[in-house]
C-alpha positions as CSV (number, residue, x, y, z in Angstrom):
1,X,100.6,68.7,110.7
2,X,98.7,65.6,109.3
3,X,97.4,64.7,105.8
4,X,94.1,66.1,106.5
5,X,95.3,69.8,107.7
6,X,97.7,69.9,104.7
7,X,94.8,69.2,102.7
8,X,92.9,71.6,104.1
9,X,95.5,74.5,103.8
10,X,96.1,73.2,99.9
11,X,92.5,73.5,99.2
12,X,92.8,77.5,100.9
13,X,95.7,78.3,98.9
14,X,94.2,76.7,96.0
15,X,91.1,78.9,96.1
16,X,92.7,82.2,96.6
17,X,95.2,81.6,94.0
18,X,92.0,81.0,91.3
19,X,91.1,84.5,92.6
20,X,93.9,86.1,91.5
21,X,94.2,84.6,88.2
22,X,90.1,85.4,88.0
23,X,91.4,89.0,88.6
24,X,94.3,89.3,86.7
25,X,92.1,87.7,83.6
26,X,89.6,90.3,84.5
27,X,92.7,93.1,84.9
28,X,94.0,91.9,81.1
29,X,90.6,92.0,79.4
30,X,90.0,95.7,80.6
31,X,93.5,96.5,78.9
32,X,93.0,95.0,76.4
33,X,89.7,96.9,76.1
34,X,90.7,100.0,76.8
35,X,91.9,101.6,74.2
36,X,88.6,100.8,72.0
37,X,87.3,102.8,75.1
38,X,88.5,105.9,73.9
39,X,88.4,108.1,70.9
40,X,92.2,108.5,69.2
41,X,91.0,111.5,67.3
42,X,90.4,113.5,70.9
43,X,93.1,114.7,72.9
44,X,92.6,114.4,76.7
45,X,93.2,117.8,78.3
46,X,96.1,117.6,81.1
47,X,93.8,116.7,84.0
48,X,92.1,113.6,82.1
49,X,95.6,112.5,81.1
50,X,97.0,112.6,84.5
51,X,93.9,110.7,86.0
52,X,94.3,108.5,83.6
53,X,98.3,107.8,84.2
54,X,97.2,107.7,87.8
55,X,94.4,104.7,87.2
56,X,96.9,102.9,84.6
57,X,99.2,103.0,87.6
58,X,96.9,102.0,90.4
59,X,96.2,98.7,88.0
60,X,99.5,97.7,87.5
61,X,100.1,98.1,91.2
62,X,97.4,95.6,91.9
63,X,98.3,93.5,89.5
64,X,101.9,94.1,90.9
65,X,100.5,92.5,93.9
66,X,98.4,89.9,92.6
67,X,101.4,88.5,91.2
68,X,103.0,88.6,94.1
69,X,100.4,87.2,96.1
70,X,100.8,84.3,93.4
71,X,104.7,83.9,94.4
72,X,103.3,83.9,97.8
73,X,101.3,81.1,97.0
74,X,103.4,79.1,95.3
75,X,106.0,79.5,97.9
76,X,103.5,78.4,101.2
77,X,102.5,75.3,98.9
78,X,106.5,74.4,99.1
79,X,106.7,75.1,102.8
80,X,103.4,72.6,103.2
81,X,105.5,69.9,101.2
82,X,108.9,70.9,103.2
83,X,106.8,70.7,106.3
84,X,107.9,74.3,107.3
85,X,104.0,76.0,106.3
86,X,103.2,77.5,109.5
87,X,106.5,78.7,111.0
88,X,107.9,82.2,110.2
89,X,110.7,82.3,107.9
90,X,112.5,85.3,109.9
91,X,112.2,83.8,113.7
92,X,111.2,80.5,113.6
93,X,108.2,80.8,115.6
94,X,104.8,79.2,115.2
95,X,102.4,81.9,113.1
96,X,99.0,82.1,115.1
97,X,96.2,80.6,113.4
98,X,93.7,83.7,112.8
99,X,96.7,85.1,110.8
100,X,96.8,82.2,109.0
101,X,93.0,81.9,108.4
102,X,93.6,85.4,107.3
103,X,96.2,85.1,105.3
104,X,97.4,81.4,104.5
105,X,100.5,82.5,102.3
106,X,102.0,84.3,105.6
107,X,105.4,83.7,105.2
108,X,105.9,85.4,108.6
109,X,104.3,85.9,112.1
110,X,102.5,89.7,112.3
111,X,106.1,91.3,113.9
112,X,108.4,89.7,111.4
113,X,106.2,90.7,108.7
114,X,105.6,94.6,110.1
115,X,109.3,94.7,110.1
116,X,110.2,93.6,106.7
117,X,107.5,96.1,105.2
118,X,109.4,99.3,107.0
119,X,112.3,97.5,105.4
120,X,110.9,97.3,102.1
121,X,108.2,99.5,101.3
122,X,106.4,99.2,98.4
123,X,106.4,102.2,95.7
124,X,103.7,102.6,93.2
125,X,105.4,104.0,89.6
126,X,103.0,106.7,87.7
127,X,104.0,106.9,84.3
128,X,105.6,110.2,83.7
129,X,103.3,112.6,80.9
130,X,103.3,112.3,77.3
């Protein structure tokens, strides 16, 4: 890969990564807002309080992943510097492009990647009730 691809692939990473941190900014100014949302002196009734433990846990799960996408980032920038950006990390073999396109922190080609996620699912944590 030559000086001009690498660049290219920065400039990707780059630009998703300032979308996360645009959400994640957006995700911490609605917590920090949210209590001012709602009355203290009222006490939700047991479905409000569940859908609202079920919404607090839907946004930590994306910003769960947001992070993560983050790691992701930072982690393909090293492989561009290593010279490894582009190759899966389980099998070795070249990652097609339109993943890459799709996803330029792909740390693995579409099999590899299927396979570690039925390995390591991801659970989303709801708060238990008050």
């Amino acid at each position: 890969m030559d000086n001009t691809e690498k660049a290219q692939w920065n400039r990707k990473l780059d630009e998703r990564a300032a979308e996360l941190e645009s959400e994640l900014r957006a995700a911490k100014a609605d917590e920090d807002e949210a209590p001012t949302r709602t009355p203290h002196v009222q006490v939700p009734d047991t479905v409000d309080a569940a859908e609202e433990r079920l919404r607090g846990a839907l946004r930590g799960a994306e910003v769960e992943r947001d992070v993560s996408e983050l790691r992701d980032i930072e982690a393909a920038r090293e492989r561009l510097r290593t010279g490894e950006f582009g190759t899966c990390i389980d099998c070795g073999v070249q990652i097609p492009l339109d993943r890459l396109e799709a996803l330029p922190a792909s740390a693995r080609c579409l099999e590899c990647q299927q396979r570690h996620e039925r390995t390591h699912p991801i659970e989303i944590r709801i708060p238990p009730a008050l």
